[in-house]
C-alpha positions in Angstrom: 11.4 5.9 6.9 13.3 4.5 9.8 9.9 4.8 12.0 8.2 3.0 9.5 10.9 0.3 9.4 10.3 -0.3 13.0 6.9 -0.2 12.8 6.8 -3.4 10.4 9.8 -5.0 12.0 8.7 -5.1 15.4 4.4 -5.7 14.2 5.5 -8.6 11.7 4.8 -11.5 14.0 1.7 -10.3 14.7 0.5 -9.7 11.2 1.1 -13.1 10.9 -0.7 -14.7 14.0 -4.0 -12.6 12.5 -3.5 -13.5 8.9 -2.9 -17.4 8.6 -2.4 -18.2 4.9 -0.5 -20.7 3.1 1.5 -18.0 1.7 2.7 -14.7 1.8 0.8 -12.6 4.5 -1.0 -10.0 2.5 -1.0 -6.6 4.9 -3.8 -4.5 3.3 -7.7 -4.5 3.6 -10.0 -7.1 1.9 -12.2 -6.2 -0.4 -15.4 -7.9 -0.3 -16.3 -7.1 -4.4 -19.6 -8.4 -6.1 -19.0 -12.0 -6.6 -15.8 -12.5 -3.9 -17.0 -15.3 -1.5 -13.5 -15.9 0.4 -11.8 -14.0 2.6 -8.7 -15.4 0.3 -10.5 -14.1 -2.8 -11.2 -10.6 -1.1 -7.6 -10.6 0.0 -6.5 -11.2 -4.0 -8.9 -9.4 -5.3 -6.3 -6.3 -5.6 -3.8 -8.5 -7.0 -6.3 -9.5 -9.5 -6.5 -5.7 -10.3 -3.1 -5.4 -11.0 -2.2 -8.6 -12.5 -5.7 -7.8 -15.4 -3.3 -4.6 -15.9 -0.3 -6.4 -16.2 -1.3 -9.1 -18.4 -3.3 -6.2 -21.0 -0.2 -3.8 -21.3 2.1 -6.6 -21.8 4.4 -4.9 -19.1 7.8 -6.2 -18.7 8.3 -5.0 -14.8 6.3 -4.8 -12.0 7.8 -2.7 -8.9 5.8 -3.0 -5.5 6.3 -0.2 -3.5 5.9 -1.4 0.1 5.4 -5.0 -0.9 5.8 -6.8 2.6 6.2 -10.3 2.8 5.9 -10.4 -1.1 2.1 -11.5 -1.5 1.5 -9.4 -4.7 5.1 -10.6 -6.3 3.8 -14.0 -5.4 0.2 -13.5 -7.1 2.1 -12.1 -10.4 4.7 -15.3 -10.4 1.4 -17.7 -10.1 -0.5 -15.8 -12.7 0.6 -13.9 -15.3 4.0 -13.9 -17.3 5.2 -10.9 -16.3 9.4 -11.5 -16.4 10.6 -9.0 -13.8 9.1 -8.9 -10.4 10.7 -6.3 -8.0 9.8 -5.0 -4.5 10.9 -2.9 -2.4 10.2 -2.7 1.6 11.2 -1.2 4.2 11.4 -3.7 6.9 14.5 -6.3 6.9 11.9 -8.7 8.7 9.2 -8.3 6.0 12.0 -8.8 3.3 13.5 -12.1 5.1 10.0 -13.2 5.2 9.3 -12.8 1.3 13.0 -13.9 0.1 11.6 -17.2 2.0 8.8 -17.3 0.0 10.5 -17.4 -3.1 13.3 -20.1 -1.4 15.8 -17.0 -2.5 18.7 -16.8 0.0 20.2 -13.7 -1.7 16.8 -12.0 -2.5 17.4 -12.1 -5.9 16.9 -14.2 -8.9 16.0 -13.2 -12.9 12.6 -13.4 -12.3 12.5 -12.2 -8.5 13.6 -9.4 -6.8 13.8 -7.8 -3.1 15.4 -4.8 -2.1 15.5 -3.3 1.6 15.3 0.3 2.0 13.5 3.6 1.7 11.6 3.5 -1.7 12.0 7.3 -2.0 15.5 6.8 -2.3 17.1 7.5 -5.7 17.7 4.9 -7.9 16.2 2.4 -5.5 13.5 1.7 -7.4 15.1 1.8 -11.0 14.8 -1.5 -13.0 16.0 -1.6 -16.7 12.9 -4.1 -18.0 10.1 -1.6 -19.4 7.7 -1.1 -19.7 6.9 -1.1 -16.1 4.0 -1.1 -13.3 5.0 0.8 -9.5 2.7 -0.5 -7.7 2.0 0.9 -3.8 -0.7 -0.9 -1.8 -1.4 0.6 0.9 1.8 2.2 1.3 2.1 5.9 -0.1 0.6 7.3 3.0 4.2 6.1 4.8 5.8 9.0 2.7 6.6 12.1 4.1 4.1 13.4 1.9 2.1 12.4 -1.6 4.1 14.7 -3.3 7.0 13.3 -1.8 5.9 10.1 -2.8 5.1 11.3 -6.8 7.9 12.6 -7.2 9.9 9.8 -6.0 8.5 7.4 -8.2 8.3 10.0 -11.5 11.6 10.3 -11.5 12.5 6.7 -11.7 9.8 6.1 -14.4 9.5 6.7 -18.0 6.9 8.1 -20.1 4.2 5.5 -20.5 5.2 3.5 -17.0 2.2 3.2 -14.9 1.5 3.7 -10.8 -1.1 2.2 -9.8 -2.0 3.2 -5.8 -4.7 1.7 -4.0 -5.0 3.3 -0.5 -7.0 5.4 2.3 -8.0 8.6 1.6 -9.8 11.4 3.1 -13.1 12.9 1.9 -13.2 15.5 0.4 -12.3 18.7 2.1 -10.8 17.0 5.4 -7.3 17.7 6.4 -6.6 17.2 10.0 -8.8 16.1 13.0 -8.5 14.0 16.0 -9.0 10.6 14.2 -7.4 11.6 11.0 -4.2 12.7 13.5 -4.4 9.6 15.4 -4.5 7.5 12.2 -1.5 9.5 11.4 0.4 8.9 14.2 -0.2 5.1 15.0 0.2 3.8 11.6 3.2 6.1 10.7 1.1 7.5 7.5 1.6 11.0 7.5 0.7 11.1 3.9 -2.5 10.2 3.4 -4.4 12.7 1.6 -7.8 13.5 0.0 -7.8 12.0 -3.8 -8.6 15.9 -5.2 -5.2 16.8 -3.5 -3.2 13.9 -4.8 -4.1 14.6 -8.0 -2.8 18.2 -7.9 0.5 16.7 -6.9 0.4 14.3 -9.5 -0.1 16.8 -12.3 2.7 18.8 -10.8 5.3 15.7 -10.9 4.8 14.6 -14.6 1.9 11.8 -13.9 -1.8 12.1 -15.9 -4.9 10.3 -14.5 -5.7 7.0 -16.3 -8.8 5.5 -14.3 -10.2 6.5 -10.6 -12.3 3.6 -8.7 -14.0 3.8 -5.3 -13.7 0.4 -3.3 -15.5 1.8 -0.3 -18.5 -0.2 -0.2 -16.7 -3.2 -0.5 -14.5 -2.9 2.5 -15.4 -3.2 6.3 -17.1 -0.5 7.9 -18.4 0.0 11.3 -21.8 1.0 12.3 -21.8 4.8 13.5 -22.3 3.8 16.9 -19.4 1.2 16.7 -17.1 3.9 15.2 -17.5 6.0 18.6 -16.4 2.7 20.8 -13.1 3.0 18.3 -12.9 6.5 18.8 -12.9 6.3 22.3 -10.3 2.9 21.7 -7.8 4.8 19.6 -8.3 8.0 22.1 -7.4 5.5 24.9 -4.2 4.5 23.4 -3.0 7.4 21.2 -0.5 8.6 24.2 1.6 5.6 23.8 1.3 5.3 19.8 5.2 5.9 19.7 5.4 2.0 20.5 4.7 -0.2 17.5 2.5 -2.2 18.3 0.7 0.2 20.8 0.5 3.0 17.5 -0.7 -0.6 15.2 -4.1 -0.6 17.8 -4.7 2.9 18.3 -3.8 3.7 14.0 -6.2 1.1 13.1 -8.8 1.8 15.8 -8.5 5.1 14.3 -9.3 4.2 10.6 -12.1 2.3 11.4 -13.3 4.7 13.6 -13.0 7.8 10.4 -14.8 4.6 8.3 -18.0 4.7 9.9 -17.5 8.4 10.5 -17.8 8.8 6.9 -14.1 10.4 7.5 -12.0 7.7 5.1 -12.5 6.2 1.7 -10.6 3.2 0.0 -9.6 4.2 -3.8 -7.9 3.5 -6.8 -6.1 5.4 -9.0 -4.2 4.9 -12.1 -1.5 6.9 -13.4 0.6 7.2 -16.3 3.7 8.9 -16.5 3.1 11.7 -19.2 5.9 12.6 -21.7 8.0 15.4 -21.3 
């Protein structure tokens, strides 16, 4: 995960000229749902997703995987009761930024949590409270792979925890082409993955399907015609991807680019961890 560190680390400040907000910088898509009529509200609406979750298991922990500067962990703290909010990043910048948030010098207080690292570490993402929500917005696809990534998190969870993953895919029956491979390679996301794939690997690591939703037409996509000028963008720039902010351009030129190609898709899954 050391690329991916860097890749946050050194594309932080700009995250943060694009997104202005009076708190933390959310880094994941909007979502423009029936009835969402701010680009604040389509930035929450995900948090609302998870916090309607929270709030109807009663759950004692939620665990962002990839949380950034802390802009779900600052949703939950606003809105629901949860009493143990933890997240986990990889970037030391992204981390300072959300311990500021929270006016947490240490990173840690009962109710707050931060830890810096990779979250496919063991025990990194073990928390006692239970029972418990992983969350990973838009950041499985960082993992060396979604089995990788299953696994990780099955084997710090117990039967009856909850990960809920809202992410790209790719339709069904794609695996590799040039803007699927570019999109790779700028944005560090080697594991993104079709959703009929994902689920294989999550049978095979202990997790059982509890809801599937399609967000597609509620995010940005690009006119066919449009997607080819980002085609030829991210084609432009691929060769010097291996620079953060460089690969940040040509990754996301790419994505929109497979959007109006018909290449990508935004979902949501639910899992629960099945007993042994």
């Amino acid at each position: 995960m050391k690329s991916v560190a860097k890749y946050y680390d050194e594309n932080s400040l700009w995250f943060g000229l694009w997104e202005r907000t009076s708190g933390p910088i959310p880094v994941h898509r909007r979502v423009w749902a029936p009835n969402v009529r701010s680009g604040r509200a389509a930035l929450d609406y995900v948090h609302s997703a998870v916090a309607t979750i929270a709030r109807k298991r009663g759950v004692a922990s939620v665990i962002d995987l990839g949380c950034g500067t802390g802009a779900l962990l600052s949703f939950l703290h606003n809105h629901t009761g949860v009493p143990h909010l933890m997240g986990v990043t990889a970037s030391r910048v992204q981390a300072s930024e959300a311990r500021r948030w929270m006016g947490v010098r240490d990173g840690s207080t009962e109710r707050w949590e931060v830890r810096v690292g990779d979250f496919l570490a063991p025990g990194l993402i073990r928390a006692d409270h239970r029972p418990r929500i992983f969350t990973a917005i838009e950041s499985m696809v960082h993992a060396p792979s979604a089995r990788a990534f299953l696994q990780a998190v099955a084997d710090a969870a117990e039967p009856g925890d909850e990960l809920f993953v809202c992410d790209d895919f790719l339709a069904a029956g794609v695996r590799s082409c040039r803007v699927v491979d570019r999109f790779r390679a700028g944005w560090r996301a080697p594991a993104v993955t079709t959703v009929a794939d994902l689920l294989i690997a999550a049978e095979a690591t202990g997790w059982q399907l509890v809801d599937a939703q399609d967000w597609t037409p509620w995010v940005h996509q690009p006119s066919r015609a449009v997607a080819q000028l980002f085609d030829l963008a991210s084609g432009a720039l691929h060769g010097l991807s291996r620079f953060p902010f460089v690969g940040n351009l040509s990754g996301g030129a790419a994505l929109r680019a497979g959007y109006g190609m018909g290449i990508f898709s935004y979902r949501v899954l639910r899992l629960r961890k099945a007993a042994a």
